[in-house]
TORKOL-4160 file (C-alpha; in steps of 0.2 Angstrom, whole numbers, padded with zeros to 4 digits, m for minus):
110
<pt num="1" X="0361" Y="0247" Z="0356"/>
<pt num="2" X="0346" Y="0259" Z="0353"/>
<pt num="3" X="0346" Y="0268" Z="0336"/>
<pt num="4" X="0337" Y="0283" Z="0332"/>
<pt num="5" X="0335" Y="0290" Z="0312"/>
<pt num="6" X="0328" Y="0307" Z="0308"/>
<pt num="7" X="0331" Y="0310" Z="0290"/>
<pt num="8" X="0316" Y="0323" Z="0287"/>
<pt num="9" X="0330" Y="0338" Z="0286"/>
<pt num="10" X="0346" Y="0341" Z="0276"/>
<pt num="11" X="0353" Y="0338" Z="0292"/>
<pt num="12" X="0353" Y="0321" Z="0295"/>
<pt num="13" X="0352" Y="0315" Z="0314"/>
<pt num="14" X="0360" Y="0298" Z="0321"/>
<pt num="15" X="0356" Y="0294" Z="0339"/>
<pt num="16" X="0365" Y="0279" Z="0344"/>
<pt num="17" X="0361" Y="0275" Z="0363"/>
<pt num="18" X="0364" Y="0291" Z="0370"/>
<pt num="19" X="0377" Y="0299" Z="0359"/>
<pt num="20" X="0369" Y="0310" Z="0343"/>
<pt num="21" X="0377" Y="0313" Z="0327"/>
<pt num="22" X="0374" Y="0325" Z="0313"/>
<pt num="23" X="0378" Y="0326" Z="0295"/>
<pt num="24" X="0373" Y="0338" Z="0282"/>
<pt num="25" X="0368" Y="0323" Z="0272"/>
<pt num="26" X="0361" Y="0336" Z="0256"/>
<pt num="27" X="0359" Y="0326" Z="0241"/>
<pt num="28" X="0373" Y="0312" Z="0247"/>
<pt num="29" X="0358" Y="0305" Z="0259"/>
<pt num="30" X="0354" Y="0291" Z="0247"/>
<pt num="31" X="0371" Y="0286" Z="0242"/>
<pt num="32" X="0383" Y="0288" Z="0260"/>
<pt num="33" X="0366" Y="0286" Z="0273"/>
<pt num="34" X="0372" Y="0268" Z="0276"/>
<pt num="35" X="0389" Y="0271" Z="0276"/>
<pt num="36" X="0388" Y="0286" Z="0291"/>
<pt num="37" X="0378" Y="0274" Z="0299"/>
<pt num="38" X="0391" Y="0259" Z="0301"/>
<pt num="39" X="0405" Y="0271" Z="0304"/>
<pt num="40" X="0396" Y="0279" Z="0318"/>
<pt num="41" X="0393" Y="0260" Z="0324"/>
<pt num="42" X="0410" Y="0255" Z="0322"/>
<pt num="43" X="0416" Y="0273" Z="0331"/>
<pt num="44" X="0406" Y="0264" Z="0349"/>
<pt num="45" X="0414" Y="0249" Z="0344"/>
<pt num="46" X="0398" Y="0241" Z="0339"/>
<pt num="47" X="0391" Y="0233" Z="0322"/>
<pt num="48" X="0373" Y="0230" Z="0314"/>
<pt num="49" X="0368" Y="0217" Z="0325"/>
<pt num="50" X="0373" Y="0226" Z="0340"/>
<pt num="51" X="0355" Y="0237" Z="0335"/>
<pt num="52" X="0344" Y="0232" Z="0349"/>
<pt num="53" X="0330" Y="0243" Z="0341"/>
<pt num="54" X="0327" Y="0257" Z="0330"/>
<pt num="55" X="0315" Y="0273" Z="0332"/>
<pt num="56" X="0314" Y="0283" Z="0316"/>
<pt num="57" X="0308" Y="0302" Z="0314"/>
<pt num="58" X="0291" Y="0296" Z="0303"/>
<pt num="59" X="0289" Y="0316" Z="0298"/>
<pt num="60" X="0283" Y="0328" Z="0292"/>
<pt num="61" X="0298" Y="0335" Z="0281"/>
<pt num="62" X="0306" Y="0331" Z="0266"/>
<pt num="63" X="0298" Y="0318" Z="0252"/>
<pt num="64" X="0314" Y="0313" Z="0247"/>
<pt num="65" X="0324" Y="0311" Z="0266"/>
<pt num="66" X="0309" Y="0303" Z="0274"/>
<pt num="67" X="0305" Y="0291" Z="0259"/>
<pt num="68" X="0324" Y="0286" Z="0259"/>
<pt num="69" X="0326" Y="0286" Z="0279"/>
<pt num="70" X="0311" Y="0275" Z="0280"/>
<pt num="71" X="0317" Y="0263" Z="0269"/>
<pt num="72" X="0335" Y="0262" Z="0277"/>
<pt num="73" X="0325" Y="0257" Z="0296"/>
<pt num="74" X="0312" Y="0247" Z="0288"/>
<pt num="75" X="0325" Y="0237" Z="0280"/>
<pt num="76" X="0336" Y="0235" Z="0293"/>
<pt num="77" X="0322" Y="0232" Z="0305"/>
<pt num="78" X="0317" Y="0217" Z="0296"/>
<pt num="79" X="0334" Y="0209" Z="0293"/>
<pt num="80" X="0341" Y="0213" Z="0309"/>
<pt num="81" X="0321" Y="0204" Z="0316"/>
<pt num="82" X="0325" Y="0219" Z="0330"/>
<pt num="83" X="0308" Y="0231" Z="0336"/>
<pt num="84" X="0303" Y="0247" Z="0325"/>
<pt num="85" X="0295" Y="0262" Z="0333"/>
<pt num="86" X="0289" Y="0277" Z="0326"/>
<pt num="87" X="0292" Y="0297" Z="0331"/>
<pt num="88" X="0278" Y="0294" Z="0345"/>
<pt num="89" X="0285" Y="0278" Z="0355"/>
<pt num="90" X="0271" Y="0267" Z="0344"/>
<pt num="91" X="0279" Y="0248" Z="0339"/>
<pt num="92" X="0276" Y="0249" Z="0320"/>
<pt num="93" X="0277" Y="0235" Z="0307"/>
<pt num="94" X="0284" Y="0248" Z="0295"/>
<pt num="95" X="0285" Y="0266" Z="0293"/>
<pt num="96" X="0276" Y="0273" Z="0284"/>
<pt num="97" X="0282" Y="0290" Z="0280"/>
<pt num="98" X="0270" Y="0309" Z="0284"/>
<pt num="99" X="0273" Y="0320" Z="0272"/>
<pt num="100" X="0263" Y="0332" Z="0280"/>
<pt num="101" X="0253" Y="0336" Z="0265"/>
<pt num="102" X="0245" Y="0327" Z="0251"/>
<pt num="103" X="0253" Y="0325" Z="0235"/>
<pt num="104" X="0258" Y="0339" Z="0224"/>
<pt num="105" X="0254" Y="0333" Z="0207"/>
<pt num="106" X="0254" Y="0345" Z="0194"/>
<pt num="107" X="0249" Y="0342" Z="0174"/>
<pt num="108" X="0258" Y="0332" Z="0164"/>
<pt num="109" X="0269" Y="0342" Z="0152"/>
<pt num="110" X="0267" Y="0337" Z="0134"/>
């Protein structure tokens, strides 16, 4: 089963095989992400080791969705030991999230 993650939006976007789900995932994406995943899985009668591969949605957009998406599909990447492809169809090692801009970093309040 081919997954596919964009997290880069409130709205959160599952692609499993050819079905898509959405969730407005907010400021729950941390905590329930893992959770909508396995009951979208168990919903096509599947489970984590039926994940034959997973594409994520590598950016731009949010700091916060991509740095937590991209942690969810490089960790389940490497313990699944299943393929990892970027936005652009490129076979990654890891994602590395695009932000789209440089960091913002403002001075340090006293």
């Amino acid at each position: 089963m081919k997954l596919y993650l964009d997290t880069s939006t409130p709205t959160t976007i599952l692609k499993l095989n050819d079905k898509t789900y959405e969730w407005e995932s907010g400021h729950d994406l941390a905590e329930k992400l893992l959770s909508f995943i396995h009951e979208k899985l168990q919903e096509n009668n599947a489970d984590w080791r039926d994940i034959s591969e997973i594409t994520f949605m590598s950016g731009p957009g949010s700091f916060t969705g991509l740095r937590i998406g991209a942690t969810v599909a490089n960790t389940l990447a490497s313990e699944l030991n299943i393929p990892l492809y970027d936005h652009h169809g490129k076979k990654v090692k890891i994602i590395l999230p695009d932000y789209g801009r440089g960091a913002n970093i403002g001075t340090p309040r006293k």
